[in-house]
VEXRODO-552700 format. One record per residue (C-alpha): x, y, z; residue in three letters. Coordinates in steps of 0.02 Angstrom, whole numbers, plus 50000, padded with zeros to 5 digits. Layout:
# VEXRODO-552700
XYZAla/...
# end
This chain:
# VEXRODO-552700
495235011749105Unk/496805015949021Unk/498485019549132Unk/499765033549061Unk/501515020749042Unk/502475036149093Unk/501795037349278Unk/501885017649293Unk/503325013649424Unk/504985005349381Unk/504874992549478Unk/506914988349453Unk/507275006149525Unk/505875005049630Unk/506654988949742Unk/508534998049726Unk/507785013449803Unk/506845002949950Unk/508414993849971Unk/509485008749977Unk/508125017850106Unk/507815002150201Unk/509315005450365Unk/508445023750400Unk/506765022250354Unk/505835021550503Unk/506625039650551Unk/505875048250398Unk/504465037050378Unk/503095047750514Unk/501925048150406Unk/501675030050361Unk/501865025150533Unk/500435038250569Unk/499175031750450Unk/499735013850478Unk/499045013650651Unk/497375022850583Unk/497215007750472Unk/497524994750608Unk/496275005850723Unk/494825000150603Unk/494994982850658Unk/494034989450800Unk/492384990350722Unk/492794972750643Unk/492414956550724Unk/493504945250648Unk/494824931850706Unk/496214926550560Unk/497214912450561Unk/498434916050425Unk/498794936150403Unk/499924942550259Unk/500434960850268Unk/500814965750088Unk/502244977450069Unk/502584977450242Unk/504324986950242Unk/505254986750381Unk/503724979050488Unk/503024994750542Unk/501074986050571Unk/501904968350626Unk/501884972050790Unk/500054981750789Unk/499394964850707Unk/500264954950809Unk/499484961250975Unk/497654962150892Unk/497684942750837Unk/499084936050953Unk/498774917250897Unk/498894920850708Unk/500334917250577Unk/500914933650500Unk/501864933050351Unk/502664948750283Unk/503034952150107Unk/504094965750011Unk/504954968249877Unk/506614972849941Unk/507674961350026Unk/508304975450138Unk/506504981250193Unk/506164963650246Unk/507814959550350Unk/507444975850446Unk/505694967350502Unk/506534953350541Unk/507644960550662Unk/506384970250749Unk/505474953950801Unk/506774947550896Unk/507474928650917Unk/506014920851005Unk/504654926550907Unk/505584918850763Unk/506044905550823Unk/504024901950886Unk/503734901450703Unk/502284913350708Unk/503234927050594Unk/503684922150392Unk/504464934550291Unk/504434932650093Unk/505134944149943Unk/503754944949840Unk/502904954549708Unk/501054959849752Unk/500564957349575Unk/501304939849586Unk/500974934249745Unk/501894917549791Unk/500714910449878Unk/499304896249854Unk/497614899849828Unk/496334901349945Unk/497774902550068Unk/497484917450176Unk/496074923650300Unk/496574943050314Unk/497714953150189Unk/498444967450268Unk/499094982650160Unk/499985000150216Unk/500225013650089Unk/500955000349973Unk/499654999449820Unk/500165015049749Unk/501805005249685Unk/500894993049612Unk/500944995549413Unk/499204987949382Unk/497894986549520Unk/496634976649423Unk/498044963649415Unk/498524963549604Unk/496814965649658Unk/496364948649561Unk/497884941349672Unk/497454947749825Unk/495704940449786Unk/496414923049738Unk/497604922449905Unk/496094926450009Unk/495024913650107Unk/493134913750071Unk/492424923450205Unk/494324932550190Unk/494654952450223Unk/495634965550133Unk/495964979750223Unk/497174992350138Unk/497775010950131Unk/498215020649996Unk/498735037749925Unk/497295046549797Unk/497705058849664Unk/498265074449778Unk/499505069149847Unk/500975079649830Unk/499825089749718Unk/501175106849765Unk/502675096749706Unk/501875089249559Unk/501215108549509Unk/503195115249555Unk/503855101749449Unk/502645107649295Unk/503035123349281Unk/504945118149240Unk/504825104749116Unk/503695090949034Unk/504395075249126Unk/503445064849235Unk/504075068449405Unk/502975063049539Unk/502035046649540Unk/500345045749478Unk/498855039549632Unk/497165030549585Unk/495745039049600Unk/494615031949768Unk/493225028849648Unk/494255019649515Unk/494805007849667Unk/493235004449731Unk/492704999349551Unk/494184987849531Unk/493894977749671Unk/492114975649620Unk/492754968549463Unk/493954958249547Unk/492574950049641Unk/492744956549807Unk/490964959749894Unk/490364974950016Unk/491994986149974Unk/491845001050079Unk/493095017650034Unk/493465031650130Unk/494705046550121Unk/495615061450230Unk/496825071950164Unk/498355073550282Unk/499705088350292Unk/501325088150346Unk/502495106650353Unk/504235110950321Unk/505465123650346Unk/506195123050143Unk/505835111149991Unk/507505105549985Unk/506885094650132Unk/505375086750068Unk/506355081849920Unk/507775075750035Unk/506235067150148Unk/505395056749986Unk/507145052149958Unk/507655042550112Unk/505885033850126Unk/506275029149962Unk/504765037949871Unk/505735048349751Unk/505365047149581Unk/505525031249483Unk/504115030849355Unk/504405024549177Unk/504215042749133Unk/505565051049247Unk/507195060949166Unk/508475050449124Unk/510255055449179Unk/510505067749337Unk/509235081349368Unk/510225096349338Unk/510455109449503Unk/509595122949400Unk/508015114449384Unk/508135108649573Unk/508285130449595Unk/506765132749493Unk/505625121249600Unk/506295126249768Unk/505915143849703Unk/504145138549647Unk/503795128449783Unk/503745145249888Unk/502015151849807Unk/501245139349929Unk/502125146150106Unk/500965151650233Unk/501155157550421Unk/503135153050380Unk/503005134950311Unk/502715125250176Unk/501305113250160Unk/501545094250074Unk/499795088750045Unk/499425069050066Unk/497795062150022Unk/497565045350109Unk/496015031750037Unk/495955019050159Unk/494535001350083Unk/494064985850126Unk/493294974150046Unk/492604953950092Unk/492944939849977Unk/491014931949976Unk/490754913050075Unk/490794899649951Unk/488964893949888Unk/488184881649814Unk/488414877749637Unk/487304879249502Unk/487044860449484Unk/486804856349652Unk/484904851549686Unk/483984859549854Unk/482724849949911Unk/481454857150047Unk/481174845050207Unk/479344845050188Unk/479684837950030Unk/480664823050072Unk/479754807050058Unk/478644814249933Unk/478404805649765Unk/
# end
């Protein structure tokens, strides 16, 4: 599989815009808090009881307190890359959850996770992924973090979403100006190759309506999910070309507003129970004592 090194994210701008969204996130950010407690509603139809839970990309703790009431005597850790994300979650949790010690919060890269092998029972991951750069590479972390007998669960966005932006945006010049999303499929085959056993994907596609495009750009913006792929326009965007996709973006308003398509893949995935080795010898106990 080859990846286009325009649509890859910046990952420099990427923390500076996180950083810079982190204070006022939560008030744009409906939509991740939406499919964030989808995600933590599978744990329904899970039996499982972690001891050590790290929620990857966790933001401004949005899930920490959803994971927190599902497994109330496990260790969370939280990781981000922005500072800013991570001192928001920090406050939310208050004084004596901190000071219980249950609660870690770590900058970290998901492609570099600083953490020990073998070192976690359940990774936990909202609409993060599609920031990662190369998900072979963070899915071969995630896998080396992970306990045997260890969980991923994980949401992501797939290839339409903002498919009407991305087709405004074309029409007015050849930069990249949306970020690309990984195909369901393409995931599902990654984590096979990563090792990961019985990975189950599913998708829905979400839509969310607005009065005037000027606010789903302003929207992506203060979530900090504007463009900041390898490929974007350098320099300012000039106010003519900001015209000419507000214009287009109206060839997709119906019964008075305009549609922002989101197609959420939500997986998960088990890392297999350690086995026997090849050199170990099983011997059957009708056999013992035999010559």
């Amino acid at each position: 599989m080859t990846f286009d090194n325009n649509s890859l994210p910046d990952k420099r701008k990427m923390r500076e815009a996180f950083e810079r969204a982190a204070p006022n996130y939560d008030e744009a950010a409906v939509l991740q808090q939406e499919v964030g407690q989808r995600l933590l509603e599978r744990f329904d139809y899970i039996r499982f009881q972690p001891r050590q839970i790290l929620d990857v990309g966790s933001g401004t703790g949005q899930c920490l307190a959803g994971l927190n009431s599902l497994y109330p005597r496990a260790q969370i850790t939280a990781l981000d890359l922005a500072h800013g994300m991570l001192a928001e979650a920090r406050r939310k949790q208050g004084w004596w959850k901190r000071r219980q010690g249950r609660f870690k919060f770590v900058c970290g890269d998901a492609e570099q996770l600083p953490l020990a092998d073998k070192s976690v029972d359940l990774l936990f991951s909202n609409l993060a992924l599609q920031w990662c750069g190369d998900l072979p590479q963070t899915f071969r972390e995630f896998r080396r973090v992970l306990k045997p007998g260890g969980l991923l669960m994980f949401s992501t966005f797939g290839p339409d979403t903002l498919k009407e932006l991305r087709a405004c945006w074309s029409q007015v010049d050849g930069y990249t100006h949306v970020n690309d999303f990984t195909d369901m499929h393409n995931i599902g085959d990654m984590l096979l190759h990563s090792r990961f056993a019985e990975p189950v994907m599913d998708m829905e596609m979400l839509t969310l309506t607005y009065q005037h495009a000027r606010q789903i750009m302003q929207e992506l913006k203060a979530i900090g999910a504007h463009n900041v792929t390898l490929g974007r326009p350098r320099g300012l965007t000039g106010k003519d070309r900001i015209k000419q996709v507000i214009q287009a973006y109206e060839q997709f308003r119906h019964q008075g507003v305009l549609p922002v398509t989101y197609e959420v893949v939500y997986g998960h995935a088990w890392v297999a129970e350690e086995t026997l080795s090849a050199s170990t010898t099983r011997v059957a106990l009708t056999d013992i004592g035999k010559p």
